[in-house]
DSSP file (Angstrom, degrees, kcal/mol; ACC not computed):
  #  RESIDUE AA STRUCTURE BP1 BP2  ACC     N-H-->O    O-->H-N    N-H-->O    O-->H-N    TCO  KAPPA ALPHA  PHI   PSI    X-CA   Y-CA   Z-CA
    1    1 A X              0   0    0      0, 0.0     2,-0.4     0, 0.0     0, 0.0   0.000 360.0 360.0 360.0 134.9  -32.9  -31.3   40.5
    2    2 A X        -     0   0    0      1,-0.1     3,-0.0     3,-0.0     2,-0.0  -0.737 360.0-124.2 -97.6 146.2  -29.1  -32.4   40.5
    3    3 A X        -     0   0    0     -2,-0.4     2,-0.6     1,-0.1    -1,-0.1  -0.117  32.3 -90.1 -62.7 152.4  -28.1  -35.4   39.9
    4    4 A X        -     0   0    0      1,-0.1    -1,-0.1    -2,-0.0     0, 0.0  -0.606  38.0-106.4 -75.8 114.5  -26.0  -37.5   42.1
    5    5 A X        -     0   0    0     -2,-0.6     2,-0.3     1,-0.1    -1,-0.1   0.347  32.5-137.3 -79.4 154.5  -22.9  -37.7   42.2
    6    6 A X    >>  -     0   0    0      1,-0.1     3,-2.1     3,-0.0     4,-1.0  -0.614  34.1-109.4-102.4 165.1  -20.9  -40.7   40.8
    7    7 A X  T 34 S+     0   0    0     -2,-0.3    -1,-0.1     1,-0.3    -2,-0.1   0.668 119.0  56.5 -64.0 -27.9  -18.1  -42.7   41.9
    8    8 A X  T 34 S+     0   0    0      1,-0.1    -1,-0.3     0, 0.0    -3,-0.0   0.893 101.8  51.6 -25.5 -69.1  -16.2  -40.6   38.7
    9    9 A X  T <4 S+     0   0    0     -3,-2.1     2,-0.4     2,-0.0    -2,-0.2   0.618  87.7 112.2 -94.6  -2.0  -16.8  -37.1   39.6
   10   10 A X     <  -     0   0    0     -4,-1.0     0, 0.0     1,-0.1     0, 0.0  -0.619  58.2-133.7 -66.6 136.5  -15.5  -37.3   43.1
   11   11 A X     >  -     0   0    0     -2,-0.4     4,-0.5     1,-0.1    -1,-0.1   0.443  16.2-121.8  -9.6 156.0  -13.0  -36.0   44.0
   12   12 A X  H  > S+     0   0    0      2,-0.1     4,-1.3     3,-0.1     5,-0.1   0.678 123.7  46.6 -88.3 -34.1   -9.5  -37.0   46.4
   13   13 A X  H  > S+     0   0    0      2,-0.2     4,-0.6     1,-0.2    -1,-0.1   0.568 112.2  47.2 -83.7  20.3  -10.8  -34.1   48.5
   14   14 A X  H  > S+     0   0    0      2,-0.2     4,-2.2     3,-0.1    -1,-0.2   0.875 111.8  49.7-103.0 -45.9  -14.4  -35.2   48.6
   15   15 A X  H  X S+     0   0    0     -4,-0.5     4,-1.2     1,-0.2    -2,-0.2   0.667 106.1  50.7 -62.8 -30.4  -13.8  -38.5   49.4
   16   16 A X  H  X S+     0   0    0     -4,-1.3     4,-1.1     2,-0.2    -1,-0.2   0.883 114.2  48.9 -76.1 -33.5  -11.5  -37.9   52.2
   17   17 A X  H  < S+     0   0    0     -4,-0.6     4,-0.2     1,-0.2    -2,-0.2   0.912 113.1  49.5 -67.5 -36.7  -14.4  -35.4   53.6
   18   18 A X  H  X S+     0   0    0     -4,-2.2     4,-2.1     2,-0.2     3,-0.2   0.735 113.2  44.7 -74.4 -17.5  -17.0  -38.2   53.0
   19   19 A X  H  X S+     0   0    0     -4,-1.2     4,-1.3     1,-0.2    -1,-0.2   0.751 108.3  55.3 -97.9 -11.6  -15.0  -40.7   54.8
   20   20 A X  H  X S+     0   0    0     -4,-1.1     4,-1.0     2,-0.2    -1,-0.2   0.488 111.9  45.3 -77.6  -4.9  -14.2  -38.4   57.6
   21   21 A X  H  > S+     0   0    0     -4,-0.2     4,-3.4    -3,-0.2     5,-0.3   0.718 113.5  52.9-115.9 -37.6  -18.2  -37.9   58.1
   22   22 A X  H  X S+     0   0    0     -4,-2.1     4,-1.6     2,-0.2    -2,-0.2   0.870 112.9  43.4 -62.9 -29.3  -18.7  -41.7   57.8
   23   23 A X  H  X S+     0   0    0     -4,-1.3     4,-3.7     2,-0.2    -1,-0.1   0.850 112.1  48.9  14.2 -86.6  -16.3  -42.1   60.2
   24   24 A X  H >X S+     0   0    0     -4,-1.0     4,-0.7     2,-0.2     3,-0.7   0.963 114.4  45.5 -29.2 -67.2  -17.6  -39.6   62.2
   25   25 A X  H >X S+     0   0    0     -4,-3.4     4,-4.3     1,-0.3     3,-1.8   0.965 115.2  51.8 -66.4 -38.1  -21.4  -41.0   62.0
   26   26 A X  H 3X S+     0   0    0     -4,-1.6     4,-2.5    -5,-0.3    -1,-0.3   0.894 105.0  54.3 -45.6 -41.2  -20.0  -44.5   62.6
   27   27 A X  H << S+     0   0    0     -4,-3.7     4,-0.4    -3,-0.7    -1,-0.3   0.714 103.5  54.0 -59.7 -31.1  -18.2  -43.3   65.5
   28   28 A X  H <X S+     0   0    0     -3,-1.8     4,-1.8    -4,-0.7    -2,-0.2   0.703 106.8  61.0-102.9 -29.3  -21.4  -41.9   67.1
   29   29 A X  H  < S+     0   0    0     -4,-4.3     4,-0.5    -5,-0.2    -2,-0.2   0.949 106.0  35.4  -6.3 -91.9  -22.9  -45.3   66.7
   30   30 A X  T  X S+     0   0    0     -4,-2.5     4,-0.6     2,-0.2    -2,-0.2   0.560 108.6  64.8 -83.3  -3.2  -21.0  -47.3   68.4
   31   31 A X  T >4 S+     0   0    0     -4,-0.4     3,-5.0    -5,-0.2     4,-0.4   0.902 112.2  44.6 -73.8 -82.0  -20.5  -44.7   71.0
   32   32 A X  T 3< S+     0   0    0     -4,-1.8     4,-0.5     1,-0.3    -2,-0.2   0.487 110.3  47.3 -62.4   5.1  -24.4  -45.2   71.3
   33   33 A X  T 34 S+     0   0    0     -4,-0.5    -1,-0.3     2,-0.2    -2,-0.2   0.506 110.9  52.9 -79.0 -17.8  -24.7  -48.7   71.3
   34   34 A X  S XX S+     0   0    0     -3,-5.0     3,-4.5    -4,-0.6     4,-1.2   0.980 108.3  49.5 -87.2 -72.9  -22.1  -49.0   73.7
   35   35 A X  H 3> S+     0   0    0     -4,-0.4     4,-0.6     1,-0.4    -2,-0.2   0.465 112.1  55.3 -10.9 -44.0  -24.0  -46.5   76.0
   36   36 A X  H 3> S+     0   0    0     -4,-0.5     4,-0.5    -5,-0.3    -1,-0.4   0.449 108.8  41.1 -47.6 -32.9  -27.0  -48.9   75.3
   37   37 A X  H <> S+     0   0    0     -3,-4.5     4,-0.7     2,-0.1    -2,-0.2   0.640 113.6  51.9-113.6  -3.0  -25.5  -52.2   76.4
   38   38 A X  H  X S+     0   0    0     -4,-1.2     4,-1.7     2,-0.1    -2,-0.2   0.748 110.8  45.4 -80.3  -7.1  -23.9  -50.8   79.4
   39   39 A X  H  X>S+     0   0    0     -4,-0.6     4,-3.6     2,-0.2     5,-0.7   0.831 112.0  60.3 -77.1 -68.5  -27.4  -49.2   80.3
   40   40 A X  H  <5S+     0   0    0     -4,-0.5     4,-0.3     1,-0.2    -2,-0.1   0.772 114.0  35.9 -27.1 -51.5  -28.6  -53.1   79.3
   41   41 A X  H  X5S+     0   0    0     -4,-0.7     4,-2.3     2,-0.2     5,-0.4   0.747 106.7  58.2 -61.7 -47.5  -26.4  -54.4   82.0
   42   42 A X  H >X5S+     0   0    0     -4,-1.7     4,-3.1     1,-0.3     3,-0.5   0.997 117.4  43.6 -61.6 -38.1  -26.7  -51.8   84.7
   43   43 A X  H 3X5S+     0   0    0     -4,-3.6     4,-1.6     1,-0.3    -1,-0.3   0.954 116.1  42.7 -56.3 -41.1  -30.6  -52.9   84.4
   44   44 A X  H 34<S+     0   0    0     -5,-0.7    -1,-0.3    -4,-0.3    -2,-0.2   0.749 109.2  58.7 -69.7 -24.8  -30.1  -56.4   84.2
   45   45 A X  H XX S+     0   0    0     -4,-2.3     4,-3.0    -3,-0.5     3,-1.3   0.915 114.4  37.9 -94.2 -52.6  -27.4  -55.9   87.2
   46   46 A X  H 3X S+     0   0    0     -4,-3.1     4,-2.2    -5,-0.4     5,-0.3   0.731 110.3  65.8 -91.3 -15.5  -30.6  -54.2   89.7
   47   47 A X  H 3< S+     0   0    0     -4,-1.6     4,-0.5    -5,-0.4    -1,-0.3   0.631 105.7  43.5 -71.9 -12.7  -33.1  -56.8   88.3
   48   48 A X  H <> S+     0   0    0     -3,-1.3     4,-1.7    -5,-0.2    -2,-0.3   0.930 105.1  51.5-103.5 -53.5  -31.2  -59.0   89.8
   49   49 A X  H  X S+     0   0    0     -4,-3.0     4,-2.7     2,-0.2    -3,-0.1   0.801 112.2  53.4 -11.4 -52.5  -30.5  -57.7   93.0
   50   50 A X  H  X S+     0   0    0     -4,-2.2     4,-2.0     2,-0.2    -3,-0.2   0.991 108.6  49.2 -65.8 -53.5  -34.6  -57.1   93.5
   51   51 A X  H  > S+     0   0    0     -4,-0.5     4,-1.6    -5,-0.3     5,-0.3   0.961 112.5  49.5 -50.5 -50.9  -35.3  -61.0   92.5
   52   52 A X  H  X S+     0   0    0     -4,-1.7     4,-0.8    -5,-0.2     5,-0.2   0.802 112.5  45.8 -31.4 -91.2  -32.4  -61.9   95.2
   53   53 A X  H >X S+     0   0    0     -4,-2.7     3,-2.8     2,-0.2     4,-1.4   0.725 118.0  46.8 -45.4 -63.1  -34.3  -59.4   97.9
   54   54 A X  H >X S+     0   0    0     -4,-2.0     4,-2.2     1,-0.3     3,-1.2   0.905 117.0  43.1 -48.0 -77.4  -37.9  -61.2   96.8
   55   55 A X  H 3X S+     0   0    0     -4,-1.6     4,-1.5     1,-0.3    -1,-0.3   0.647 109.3  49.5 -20.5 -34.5  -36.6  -64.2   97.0
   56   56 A X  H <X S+     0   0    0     -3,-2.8     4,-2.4    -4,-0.8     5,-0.4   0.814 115.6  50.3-101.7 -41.6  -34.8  -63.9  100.0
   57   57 A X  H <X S+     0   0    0     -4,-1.4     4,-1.5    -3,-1.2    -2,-0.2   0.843 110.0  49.6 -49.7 -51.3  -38.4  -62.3  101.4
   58   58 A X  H  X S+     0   0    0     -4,-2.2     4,-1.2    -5,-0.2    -2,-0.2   0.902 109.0  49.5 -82.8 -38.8  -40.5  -65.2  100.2
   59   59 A X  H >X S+     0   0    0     -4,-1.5     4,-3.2    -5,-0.4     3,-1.1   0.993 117.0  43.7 -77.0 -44.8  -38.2  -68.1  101.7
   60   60 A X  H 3X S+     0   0    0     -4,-2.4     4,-0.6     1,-0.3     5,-0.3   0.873 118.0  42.1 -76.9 -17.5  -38.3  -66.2  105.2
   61   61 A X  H 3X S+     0   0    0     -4,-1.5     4,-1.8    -5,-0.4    -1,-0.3   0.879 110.6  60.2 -69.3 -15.7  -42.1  -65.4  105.0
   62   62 A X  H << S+     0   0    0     -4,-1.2     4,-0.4    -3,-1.1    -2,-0.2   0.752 107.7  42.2 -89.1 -46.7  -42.0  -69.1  103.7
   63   63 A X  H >X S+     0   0    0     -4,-3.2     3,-4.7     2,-0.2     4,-2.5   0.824 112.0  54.7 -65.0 -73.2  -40.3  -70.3  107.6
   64   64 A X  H 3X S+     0   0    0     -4,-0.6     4,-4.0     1,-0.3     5,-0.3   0.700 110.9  51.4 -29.5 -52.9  -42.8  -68.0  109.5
   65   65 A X  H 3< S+     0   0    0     -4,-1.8    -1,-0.3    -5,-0.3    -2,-0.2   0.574 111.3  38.6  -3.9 -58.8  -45.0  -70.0  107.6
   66   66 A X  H <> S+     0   0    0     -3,-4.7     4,-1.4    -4,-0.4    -1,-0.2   0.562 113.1  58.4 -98.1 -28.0  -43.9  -73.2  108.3
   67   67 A X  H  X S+     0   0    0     -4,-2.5     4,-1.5     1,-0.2     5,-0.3   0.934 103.8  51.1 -65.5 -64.1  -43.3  -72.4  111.8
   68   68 A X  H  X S+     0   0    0     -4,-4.0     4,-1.1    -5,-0.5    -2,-0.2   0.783 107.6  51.7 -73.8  -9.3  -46.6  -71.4  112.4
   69   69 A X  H  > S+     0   0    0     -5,-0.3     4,-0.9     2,-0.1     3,-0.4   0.981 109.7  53.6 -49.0 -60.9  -48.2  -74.7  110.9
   70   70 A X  H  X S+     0   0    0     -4,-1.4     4,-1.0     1,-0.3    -2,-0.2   0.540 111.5  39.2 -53.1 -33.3  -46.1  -76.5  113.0
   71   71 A X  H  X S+     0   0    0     -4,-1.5     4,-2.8     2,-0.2    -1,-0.3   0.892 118.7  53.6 -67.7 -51.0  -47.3  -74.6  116.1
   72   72 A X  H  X S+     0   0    0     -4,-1.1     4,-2.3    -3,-0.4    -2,-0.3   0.811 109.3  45.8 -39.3 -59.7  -50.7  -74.8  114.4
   73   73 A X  H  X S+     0   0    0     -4,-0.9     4,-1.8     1,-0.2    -1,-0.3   0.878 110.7  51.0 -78.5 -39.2  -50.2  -78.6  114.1
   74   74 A X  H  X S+     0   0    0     -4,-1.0     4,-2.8     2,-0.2     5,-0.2   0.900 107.0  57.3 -70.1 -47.3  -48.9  -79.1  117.9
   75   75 A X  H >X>S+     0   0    0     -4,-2.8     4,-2.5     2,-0.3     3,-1.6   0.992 112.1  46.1 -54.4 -72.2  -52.3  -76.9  119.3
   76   76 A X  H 3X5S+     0   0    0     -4,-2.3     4,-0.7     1,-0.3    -1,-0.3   0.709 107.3  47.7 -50.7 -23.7  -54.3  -79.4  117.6
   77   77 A X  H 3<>S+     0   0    0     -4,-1.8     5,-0.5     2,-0.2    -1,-0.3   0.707 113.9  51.5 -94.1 -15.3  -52.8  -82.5  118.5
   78   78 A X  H <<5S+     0   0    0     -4,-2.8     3,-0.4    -3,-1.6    -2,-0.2   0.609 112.1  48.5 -68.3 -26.9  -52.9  -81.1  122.5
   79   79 A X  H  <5S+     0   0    0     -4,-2.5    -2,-0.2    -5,-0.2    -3,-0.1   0.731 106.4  53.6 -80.4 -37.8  -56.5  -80.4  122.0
   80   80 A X  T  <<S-     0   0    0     -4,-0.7    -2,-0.1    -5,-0.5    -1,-0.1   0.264 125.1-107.6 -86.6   9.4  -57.1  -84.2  120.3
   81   81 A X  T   5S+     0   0    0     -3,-0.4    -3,-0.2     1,-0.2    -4,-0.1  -0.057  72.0 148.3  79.7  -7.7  -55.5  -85.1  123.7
   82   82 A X      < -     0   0    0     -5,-0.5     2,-0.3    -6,-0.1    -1,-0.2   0.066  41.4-136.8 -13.7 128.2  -51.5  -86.4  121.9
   83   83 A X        -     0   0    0      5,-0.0    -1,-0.1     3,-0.0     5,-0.1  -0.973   7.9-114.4-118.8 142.4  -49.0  -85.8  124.2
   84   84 A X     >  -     0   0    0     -2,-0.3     4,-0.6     1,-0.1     5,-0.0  -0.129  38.2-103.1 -48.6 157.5  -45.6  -84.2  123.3
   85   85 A X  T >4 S+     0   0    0      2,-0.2     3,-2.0     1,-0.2     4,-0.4   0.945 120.7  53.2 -39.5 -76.6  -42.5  -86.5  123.8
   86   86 A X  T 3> S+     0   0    0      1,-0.3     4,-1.8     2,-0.2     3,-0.5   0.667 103.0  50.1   1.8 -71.1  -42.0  -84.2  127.1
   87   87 A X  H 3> S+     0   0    0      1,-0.2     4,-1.7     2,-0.2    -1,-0.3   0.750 111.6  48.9 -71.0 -31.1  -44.8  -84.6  128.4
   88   88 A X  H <X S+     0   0    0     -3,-2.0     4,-0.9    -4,-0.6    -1,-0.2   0.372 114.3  46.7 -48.2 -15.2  -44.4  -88.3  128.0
   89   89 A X  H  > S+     0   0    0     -3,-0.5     4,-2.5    -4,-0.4    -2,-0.2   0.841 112.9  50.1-109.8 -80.1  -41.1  -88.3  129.5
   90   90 A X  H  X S+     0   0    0     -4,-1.8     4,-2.7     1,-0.3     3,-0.4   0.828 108.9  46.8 -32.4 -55.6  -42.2  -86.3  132.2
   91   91 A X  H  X S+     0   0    0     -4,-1.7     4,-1.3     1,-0.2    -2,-0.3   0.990 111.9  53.1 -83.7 -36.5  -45.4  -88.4  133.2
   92   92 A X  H  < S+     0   0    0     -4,-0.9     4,-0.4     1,-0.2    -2,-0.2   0.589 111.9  46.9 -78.7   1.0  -43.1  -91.9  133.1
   93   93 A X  H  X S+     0   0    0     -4,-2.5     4,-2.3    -3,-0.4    -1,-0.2   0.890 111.3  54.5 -72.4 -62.8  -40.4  -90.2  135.6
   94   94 A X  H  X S+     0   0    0     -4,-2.7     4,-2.3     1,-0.2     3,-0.4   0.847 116.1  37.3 -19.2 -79.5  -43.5  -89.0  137.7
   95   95 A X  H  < S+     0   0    0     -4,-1.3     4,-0.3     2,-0.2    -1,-0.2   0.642 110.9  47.6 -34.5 -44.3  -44.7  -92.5  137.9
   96   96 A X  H  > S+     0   0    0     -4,-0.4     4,-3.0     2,-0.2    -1,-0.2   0.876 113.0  61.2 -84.1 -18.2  -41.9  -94.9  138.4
   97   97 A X  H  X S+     0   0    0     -4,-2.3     4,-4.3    -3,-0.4    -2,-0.2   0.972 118.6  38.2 -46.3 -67.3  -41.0  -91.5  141.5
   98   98 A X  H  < S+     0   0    0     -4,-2.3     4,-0.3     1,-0.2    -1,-0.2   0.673 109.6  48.2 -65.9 -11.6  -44.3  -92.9  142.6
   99   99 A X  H >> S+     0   0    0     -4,-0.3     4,-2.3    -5,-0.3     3,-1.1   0.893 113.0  57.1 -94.3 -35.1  -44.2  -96.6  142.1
  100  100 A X  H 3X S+     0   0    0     -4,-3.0     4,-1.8     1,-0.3     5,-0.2   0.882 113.1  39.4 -54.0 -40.3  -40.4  -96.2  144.1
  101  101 A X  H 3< S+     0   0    0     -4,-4.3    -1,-0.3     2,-0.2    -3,-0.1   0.420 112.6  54.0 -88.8  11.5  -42.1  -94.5  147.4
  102  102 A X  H <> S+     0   0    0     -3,-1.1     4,-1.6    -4,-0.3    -2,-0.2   0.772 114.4  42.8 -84.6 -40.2  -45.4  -96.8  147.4
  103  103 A X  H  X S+     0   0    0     -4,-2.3     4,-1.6     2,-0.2    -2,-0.2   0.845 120.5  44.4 -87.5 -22.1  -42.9  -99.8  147.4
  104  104 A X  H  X S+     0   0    0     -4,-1.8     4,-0.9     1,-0.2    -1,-0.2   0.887 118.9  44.6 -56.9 -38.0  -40.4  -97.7  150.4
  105  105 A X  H  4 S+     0   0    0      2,-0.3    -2,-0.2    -5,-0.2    -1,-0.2   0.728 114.8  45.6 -98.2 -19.0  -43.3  -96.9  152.1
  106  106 A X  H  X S+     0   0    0     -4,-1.6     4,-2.9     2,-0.2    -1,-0.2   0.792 113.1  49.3 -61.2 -49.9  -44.8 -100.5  151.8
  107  107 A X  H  X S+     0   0    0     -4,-1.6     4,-1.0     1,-0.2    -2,-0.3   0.720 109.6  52.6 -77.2 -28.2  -41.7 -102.3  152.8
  108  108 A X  H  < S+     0   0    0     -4,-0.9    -1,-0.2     2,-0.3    -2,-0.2   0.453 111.4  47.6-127.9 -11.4  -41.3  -99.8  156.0
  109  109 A X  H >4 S+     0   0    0      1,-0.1     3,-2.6    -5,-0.1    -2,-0.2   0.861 112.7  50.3 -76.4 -49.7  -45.1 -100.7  157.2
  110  110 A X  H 3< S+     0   0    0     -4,-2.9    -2,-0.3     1,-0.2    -3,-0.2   0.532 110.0  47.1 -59.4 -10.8  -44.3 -104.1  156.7
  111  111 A X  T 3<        0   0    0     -4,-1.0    -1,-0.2     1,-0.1    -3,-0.1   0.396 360.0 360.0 -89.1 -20.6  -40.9 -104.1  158.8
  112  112 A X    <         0   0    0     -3,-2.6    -2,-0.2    -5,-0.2    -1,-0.1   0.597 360.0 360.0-121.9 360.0  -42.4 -102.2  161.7
């Protein structure tokens, strides 16, 4: 088996070949590490895009949601006999329409 060589029996041209292939391997390194953390990004880049789109998915399933309680909630209070603001609106217009022609129509028997 031969022994290895020592820092002695090199050469000037051995050493210039060994630091041209460390070199080299070094080179092919960082080539792949770089290749590796832009790969690192481009994933991290489209993992974030999909959380966006989920996200963006869960708040509008998250209205519909809330819309339809709300509808939900309305049905039930019209069934438990509550009346909308509207409707409220609506029946005191009715009424004071009616309390103005009972008291026209009162005043115009009494006058004739």
């Amino acid at each position: 088996m031969a022994t290895p060589p020592t820092a002695r029996s090199l050469t000037q041209s051995d050493g210039v070949a060994l630091r041209e292939y460390l070199e080299a391997k070094l080179d092919g390194q960082v080539c792949l590490i770089q290749s590796r953390i832009m790969a690192v990004e481009r994933a991290n880049d489209l993992a974030g895009k999909v959380l966006e789109e989920r996200l963006v998915a869960i708040n509008t399933r998250s209205d519909v949601n809330a819309r339809a309680i709300d509808d939900l909630k309305t049905f039930r209070d019209r069934l438990d006999g509550k009346a909308s603001q509207q409707s409220v609106i609506l029946a005191t217009i009715l009424g004071l329409a009616g309390l103005i022609f009972g008291v026209v129509d009162l005043l115009m028997k009494l006058l004739a």
